[in-house]
N, C-alpha and C positions, 0 to 999 in steps of 0.2 A: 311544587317541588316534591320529590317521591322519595322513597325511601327506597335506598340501593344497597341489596343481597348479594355478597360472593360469597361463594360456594367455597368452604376446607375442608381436606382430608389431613385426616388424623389415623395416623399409625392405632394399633391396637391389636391386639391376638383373644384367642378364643380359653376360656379356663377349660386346663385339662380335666381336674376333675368337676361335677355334676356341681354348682352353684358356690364352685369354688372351693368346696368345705371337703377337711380331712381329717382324719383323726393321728396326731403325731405321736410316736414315742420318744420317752422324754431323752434326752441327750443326743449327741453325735456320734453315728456312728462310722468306725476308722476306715477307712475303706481297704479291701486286701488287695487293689489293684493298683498299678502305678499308671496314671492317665498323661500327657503329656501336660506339662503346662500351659495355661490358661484354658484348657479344656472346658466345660459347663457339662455338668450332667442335668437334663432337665426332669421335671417333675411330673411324674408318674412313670416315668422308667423302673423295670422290676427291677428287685434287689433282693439279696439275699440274705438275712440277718443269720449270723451264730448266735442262739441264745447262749445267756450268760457271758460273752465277751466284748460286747459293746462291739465288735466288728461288724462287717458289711461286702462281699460283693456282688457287684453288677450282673445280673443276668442277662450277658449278652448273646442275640443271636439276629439273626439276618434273613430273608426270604431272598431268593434267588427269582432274576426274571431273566428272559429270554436275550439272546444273542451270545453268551457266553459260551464259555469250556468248562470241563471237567479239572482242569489246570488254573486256567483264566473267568470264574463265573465272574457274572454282575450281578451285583445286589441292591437291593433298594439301602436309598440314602438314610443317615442317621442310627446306623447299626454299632456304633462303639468300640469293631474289633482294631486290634493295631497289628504292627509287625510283629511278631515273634507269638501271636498268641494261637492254639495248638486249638483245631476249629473238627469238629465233623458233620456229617450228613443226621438230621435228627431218627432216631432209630436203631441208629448205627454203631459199632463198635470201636470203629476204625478210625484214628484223630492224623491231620495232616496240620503241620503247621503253616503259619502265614508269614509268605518269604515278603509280601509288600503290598501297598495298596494306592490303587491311582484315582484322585477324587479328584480329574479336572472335569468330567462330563457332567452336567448339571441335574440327570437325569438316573443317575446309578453311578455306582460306584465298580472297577474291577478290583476283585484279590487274585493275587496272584498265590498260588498254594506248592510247596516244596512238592505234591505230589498227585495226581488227578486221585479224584473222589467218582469212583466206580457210579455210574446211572446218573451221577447227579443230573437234574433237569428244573425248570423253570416250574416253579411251585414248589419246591424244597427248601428247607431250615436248613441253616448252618448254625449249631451249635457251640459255645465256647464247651473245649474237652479237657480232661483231667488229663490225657495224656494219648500216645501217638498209639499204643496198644493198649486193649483192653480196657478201652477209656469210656467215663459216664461224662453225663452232664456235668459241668462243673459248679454252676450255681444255680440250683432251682430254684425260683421265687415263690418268697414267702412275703412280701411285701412291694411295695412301690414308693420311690424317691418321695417326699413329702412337701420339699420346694428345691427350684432349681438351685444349684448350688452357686458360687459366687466362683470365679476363675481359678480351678485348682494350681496347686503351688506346684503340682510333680511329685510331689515324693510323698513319704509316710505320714506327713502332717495331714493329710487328705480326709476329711469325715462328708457325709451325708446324712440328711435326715430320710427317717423311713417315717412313713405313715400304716396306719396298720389296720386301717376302716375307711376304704372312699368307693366313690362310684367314679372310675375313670369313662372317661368319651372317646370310645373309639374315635381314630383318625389323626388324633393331635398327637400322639406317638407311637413310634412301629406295634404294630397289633402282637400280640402274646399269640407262642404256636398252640394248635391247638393242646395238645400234649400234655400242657402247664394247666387248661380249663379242665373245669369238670363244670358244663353247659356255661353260664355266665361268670360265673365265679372264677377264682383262682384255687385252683385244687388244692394248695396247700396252704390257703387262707382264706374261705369260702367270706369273708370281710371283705376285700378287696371283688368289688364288681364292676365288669367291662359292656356299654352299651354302645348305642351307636343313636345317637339325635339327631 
């Protein structure tokens, strides 16, 4: 009589940051944006802290690939923006806001944009904008999420934790533009560093 081997698979995922390990700061911070309910914001997404107000928002931004418009791009998956948020070309001054967004294609995403975005093309950031003229980036990262969050409630009850010392892994969330680096680091938190294993 022999002894009989079957084979399981077992679910599992890869740690975002480098052996796991992150350095947190202490409390929750409030988040300034409103996500839809049960949202997840995962861990190592940039974020933006206000010192001194325990606040927080999402540095969201998105890379553009091929087959879209200048009205209709595509963008790669797990970028955060929603309807109504006021988006531009990284560089740029000029904010258009987001009339909607159609996430059946498993492969990208289209937004649809109240206005075309002059040259946009396939290797281009969309940036979240302070506003439709004259507008900056709206959250620069100064940090990264520190654990996924637990299913947001919608509204201002919202907190995240930031961590504020990891080595994140490239690949396991949308790659930082370059813009935000200065070489591996995070230019306005040379703590926070991006490799690739």
């Amino acid at each position: 009589m022999g002894v009989k081997f079957t084979p399981e698979t077992k679910e599992g995922n890869m740690p975002v940051f480098w052996r796991g390990e992150a350095k947190i700061l202490p409390g929750g911070y409030k988040l300034l944006q409103t996500f839809p309910k049960g949202t997840r914001i995962p861990r190592g997404t940039l974020v933006s802290i206000m010192p001194g107000t325990l606040t927080a928002g999402i540095s969201k931004h998105a890379e553009v690939v091929t087959g879209g418009t200048t009205t209709k791009p595509r963008v790669k998956k797990d970028h955060l923006f929603q309807a109504a948020d006021v988006v531009m070309k990284a560089g740029e001054t000029t904010g258009v806001t987001i009339s909607s967004i159609d996430a059946s294609n498993a492969d990208y995403d289209t937004i649809t944009l109240s206005a075309a975005i002059t040259g946009l093309a396939a290797g281009d950031i969309l940036l979240e904008a302070t506003a439709t003229t004259s507008s900056e980036e709206k959250y620069v990262p100064n940090g990264v999420v520190g654990e996924t969050t637990d299913p947001l409630n919608g509204d201002d009850s919202d907190t995240v934790s930031v961590a504020y010392d990891a080595v994140v892994l490239r690949g396991y969330v949308p790659d930082p533009p370059e813009a935000w680096l200065q070489g591996i680091t995070l230019k306005n938190n040379p703590n926070i560093i991006f490799i690739k294993q």
